[in-house]
PAKETOR-241316 format. One line per field, with one value per residue (C-alpha): chain; x, y, z; residue number from 1. Coordinates in Angstrom, 3 decimals, decimal comma. Layout:
BEGIN
chain A  ...
px X  ...
py Y  ...
pz Z  ...
n NUM  ...
***
This chain:
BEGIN
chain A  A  A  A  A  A  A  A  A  A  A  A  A  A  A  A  A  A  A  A  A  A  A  A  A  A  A  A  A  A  A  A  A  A  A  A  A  A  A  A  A  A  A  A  A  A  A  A  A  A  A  A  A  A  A  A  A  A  A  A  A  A  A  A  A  A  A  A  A  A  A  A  A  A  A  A  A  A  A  A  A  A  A  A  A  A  A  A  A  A  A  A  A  A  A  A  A  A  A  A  A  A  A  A  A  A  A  A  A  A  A  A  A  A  A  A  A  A  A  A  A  A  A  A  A  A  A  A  A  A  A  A  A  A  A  A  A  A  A  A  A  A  A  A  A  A  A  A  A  A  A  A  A  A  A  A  A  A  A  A  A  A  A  A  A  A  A  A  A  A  A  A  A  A  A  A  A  A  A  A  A  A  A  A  A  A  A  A  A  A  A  A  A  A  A  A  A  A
px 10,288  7,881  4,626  0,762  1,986  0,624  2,596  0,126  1,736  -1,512  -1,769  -2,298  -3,276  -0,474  1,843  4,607  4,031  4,847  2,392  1,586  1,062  -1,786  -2,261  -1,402  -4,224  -6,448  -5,947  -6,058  -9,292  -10,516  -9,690  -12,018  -14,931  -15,220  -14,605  -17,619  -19,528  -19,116  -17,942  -20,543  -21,149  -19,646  -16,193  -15,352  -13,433  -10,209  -10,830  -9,258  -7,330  -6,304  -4,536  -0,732  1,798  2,123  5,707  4,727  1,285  2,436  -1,391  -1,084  1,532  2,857  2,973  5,670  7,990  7,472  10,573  12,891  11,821  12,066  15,739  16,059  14,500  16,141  19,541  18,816  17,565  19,822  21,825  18,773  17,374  14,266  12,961  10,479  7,256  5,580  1,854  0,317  -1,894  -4,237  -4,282  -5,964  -4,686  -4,970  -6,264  -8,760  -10,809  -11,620  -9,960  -9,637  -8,134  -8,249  -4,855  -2,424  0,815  4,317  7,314  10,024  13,522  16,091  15,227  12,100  13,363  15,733  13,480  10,751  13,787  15,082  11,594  11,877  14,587  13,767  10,451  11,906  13,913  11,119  9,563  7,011  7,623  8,750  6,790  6,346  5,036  7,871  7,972  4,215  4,828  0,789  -1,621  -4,581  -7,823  -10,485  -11,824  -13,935  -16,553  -16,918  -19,614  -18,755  -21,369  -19,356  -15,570  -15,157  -16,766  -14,615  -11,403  -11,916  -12,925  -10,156  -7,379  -9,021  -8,791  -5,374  -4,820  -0,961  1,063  -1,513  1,084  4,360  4,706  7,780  8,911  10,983  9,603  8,113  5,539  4,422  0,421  -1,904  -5,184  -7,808  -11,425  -14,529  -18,403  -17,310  -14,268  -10,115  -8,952  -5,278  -2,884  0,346  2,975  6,110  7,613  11,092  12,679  14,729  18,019  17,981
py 7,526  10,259  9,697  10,748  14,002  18,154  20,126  22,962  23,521  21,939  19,853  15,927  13,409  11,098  7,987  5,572  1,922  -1,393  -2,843  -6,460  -8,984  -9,683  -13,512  -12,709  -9,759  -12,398  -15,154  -11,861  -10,724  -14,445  -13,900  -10,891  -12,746  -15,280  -13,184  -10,814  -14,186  -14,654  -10,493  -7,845  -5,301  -2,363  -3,552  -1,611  -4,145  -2,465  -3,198  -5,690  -3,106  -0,863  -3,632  -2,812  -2,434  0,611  2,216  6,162  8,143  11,654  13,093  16,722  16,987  19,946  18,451  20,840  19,048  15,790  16,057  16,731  13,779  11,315  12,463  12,043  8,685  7,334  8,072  6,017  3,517  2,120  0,296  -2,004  -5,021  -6,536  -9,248  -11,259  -10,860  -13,519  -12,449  -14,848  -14,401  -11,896  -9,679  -6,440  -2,757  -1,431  -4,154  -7,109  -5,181  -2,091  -2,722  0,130  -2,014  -6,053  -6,927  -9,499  -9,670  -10,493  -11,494  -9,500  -9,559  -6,253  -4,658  -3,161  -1,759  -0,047  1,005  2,196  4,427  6,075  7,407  8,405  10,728  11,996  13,088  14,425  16,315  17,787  18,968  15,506  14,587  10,788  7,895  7,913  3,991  2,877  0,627  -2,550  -3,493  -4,749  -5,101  -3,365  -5,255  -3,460  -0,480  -1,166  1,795  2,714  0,651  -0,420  -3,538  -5,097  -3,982  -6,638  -9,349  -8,617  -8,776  -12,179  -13,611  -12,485  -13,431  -16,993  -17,359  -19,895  -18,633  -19,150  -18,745  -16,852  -15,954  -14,609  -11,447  -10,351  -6,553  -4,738  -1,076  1,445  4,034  6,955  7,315  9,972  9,029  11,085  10,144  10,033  8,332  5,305  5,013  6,172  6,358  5,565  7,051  6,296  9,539  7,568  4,905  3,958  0,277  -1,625  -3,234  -6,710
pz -15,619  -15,377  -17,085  -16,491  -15,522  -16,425  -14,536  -13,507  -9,763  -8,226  -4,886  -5,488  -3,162  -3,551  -1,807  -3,262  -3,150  -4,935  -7,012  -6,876  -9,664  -11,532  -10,482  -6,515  -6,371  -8,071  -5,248  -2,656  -3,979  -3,913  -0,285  0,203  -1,501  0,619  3,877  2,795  3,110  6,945  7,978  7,785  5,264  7,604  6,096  2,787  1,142  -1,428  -5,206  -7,568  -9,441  -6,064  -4,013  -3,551  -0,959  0,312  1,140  2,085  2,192  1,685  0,962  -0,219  -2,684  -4,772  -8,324  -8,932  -6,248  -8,572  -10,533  -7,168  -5,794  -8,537  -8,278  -5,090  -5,192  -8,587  -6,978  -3,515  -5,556  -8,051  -6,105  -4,838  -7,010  -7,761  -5,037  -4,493  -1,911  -0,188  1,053  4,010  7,167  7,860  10,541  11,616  12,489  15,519  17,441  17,504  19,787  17,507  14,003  11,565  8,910  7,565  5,973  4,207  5,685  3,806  3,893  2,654  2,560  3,614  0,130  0,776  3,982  1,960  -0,286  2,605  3,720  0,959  0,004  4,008  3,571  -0,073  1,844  4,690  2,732  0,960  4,245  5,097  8,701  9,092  10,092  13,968  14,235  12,326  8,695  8,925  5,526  4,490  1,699  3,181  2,153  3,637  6,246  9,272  9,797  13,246  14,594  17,792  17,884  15,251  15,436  18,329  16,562  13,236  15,248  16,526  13,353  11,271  14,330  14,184  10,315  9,480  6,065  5,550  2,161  0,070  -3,312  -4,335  -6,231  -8,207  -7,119  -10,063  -9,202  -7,075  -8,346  -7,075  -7,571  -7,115  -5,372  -6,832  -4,120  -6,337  -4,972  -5,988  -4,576  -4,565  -8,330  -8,449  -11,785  -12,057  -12,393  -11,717  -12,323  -10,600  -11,693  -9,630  -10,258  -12,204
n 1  2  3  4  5  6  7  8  9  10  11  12  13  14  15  16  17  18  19  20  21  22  23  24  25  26  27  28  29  30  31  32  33  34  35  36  37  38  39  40  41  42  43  44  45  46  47  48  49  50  51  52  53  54  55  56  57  58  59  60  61  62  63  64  65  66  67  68  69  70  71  72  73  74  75  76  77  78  79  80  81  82  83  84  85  86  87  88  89  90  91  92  93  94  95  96  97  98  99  100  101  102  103  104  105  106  107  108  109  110  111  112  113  114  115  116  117  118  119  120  121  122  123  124  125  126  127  128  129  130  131  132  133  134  135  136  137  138  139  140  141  142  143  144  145  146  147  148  149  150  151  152  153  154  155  156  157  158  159  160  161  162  163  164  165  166  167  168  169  170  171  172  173  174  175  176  177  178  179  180  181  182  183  184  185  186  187  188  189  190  191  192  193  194  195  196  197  198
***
């Protein structure tokens, strides 16, 4: 389903991803207030109503190109059905010495895969160059600014943390979202909205 959408040919920052439930961001954000209590502030921690799973950052996007690729996509992905994700553990990209990123991992089963490469190939067929470091599936929770008297510190804290089985979230669609950067932060708007098989 196409929605949210004025097609005036302009470029949109945009990705696909699958959004997570209402109760599972609430015990993820839960999360993020109590790290803020024991991580310094140089962490910009990733709103309530922006935490989501991403599948594909595309960035610059011709709104025009909107209606190929929901075709595209829509036809890889009726055949897959809705599944359930299991978040847990928290980890940090790239490393524990100088992390970029605090996350939630998951567990997933061979459906998002499939899902991660159909968008792959409806991209690539658009003209977006494929993912060189392959599919991390991860709820990003917050960005580490670069201050190098703290990165190490952060690492080692959040690689020491024994969090397990945080929630379970039901998938039954992928959206496509255009992130529009403002003062106080990434806006996300929904323009599609592709369901998954029951």
């Amino acid at each position: 389903m196409i929605i949210n959408l004025k097609m005036d040919n302009k470029l949109i920052r945009s990705f696909f991803a699958i959004p997570i439930s209402p109760d599972c961001k609430q015990k993820i954000d839960t999360i993020e207030q109590e790290l803020k209590n024991f991580l310094p502030s140089t962490i910009r921690w990733v709103t309530y109503n922006n935490l989501h799973v991403t599948l594909k950052f595309l960035g610059e996007f011709d709104s025009k190109l909107i209606p190929k690729i929901y075709k595209l996509i829509k036809i890889g992905l009726s055949p897959i059905r809705q599944f359930d994700l299991t978040f847990q553990n928290l980890g940090v990209f790239p490393n524990n010495l100088k992390p970029k990123v605090v996350w939630v991992g998951l567990v997933y089963p061979i459906q998002l895969l499939n899902i991660f490469q159909v968008i792959e190939n409806a991209a690539y067929e658009l003209g977006f160059p494929k993912e060189d470091r392959g599919f991390s599936p991860h709820v990003t929770i917050g960005r580490v600014n670069n201050d190098a008297s703290h990165q190490a510190m952060i690492g080692a804290k959040i690689n020491n943390l024994k969090v397990g089985e945080i929630c379970l979230s039901h998938a039954d669609r992928v959206v496509f979202y255009q992130s529009t950067l403002t003062p106080g932060g990434p806006v996300y708007s929904e323009l599609l909205q592709l369901p998954l098989r029951l």
